[in-house]
C-alpha positions as CSV (number, residue, x, y, z in Angstrom):
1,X,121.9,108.2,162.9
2,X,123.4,107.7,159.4
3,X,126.8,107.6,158.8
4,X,129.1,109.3,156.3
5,X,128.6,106.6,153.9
6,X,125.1,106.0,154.4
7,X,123.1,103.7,156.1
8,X,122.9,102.8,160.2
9,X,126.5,103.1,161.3
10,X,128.4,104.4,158.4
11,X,129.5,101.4,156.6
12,X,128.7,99.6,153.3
13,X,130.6,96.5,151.7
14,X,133.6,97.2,149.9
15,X,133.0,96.2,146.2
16,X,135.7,93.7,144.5
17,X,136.5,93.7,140.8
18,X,135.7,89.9,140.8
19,X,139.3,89.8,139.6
20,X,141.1,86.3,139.0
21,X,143.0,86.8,142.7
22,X,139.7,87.2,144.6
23,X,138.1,83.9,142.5
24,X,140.9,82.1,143.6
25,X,140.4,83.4,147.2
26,X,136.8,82.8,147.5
27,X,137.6,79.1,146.0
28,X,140.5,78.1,148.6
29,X,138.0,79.6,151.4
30,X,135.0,77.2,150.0
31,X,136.9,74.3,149.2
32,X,138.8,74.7,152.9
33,X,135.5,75.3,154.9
34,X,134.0,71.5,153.2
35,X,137.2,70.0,154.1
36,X,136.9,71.4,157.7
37,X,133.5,70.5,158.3
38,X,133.8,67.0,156.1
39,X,137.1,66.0,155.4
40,X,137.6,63.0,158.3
41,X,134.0,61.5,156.1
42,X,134.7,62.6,152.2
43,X,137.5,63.3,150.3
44,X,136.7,67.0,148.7
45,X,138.0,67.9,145.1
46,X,137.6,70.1,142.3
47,X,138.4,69.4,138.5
48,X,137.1,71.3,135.6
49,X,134.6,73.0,137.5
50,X,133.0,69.7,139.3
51,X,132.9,69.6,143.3
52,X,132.8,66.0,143.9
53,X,133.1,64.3,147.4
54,X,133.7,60.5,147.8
55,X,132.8,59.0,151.0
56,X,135.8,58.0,153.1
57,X,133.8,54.5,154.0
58,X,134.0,53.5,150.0
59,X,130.0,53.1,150.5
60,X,127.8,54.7,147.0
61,X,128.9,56.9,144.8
62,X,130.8,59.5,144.8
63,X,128.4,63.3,145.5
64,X,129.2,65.6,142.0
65,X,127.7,69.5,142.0
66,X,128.4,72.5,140.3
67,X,129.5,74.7,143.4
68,X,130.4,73.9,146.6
69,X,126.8,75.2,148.1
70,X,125.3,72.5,146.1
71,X,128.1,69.6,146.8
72,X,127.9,70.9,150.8
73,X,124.0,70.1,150.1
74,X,124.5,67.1,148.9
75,X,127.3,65.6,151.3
76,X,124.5,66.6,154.4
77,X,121.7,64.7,152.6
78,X,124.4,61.8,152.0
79,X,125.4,61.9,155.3
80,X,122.0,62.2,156.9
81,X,120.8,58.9,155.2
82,X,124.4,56.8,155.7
83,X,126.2,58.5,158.0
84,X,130.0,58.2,157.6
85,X,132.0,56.4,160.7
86,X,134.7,59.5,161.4
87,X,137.8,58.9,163.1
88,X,138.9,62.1,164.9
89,X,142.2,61.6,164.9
90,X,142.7,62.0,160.8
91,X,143.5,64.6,159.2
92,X,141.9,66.1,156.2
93,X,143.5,64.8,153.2
């Protein structure tokens, strides 16, 4: 059964203007969700556009990407080669 919108149960996404208060939105959400899942191995930050994560342990370099999909890419293939000692006990910085 469709729905009054269309589609199976009567709901369809609710477009954005891709206005500057989204952008920020969507930015805060991606940069808090890498800092959640990596933040007690690599210190997450943004500047001019760059993700870049630097590994907690000092060891290589620091990760750099263009978006946080690609920097969240690059801290698993990091990790999966050298992973990070994590102490549970610290907070995200």
């Amino acid at each position: 059964m469709s729905g009054p919108h269309g589609g199976e149960g009567g709901t369809r996404p609710v477009p954005h203007d891709g206005g500057s208060d989204w952008a920020a939105e969507q930015f805060k959400l991606a940069k808090s969700a890498l800092e959640w899942s990596w933040g007690d191995a690599y210190v997450i930050t943004v500047e001019a556009g760059e993700w870049k994560a630097v590994r907690r342990d000092g060891k290589r370099e620091p990760l750099r990407a263009g978006s946080p999909t690609e920097l969240r890419d690059a801290i698993w293939a990091d990790y999966s080669a050298l992973p990070v000692p994590r102490d549970p006990g610290r907070a995200a910085e």
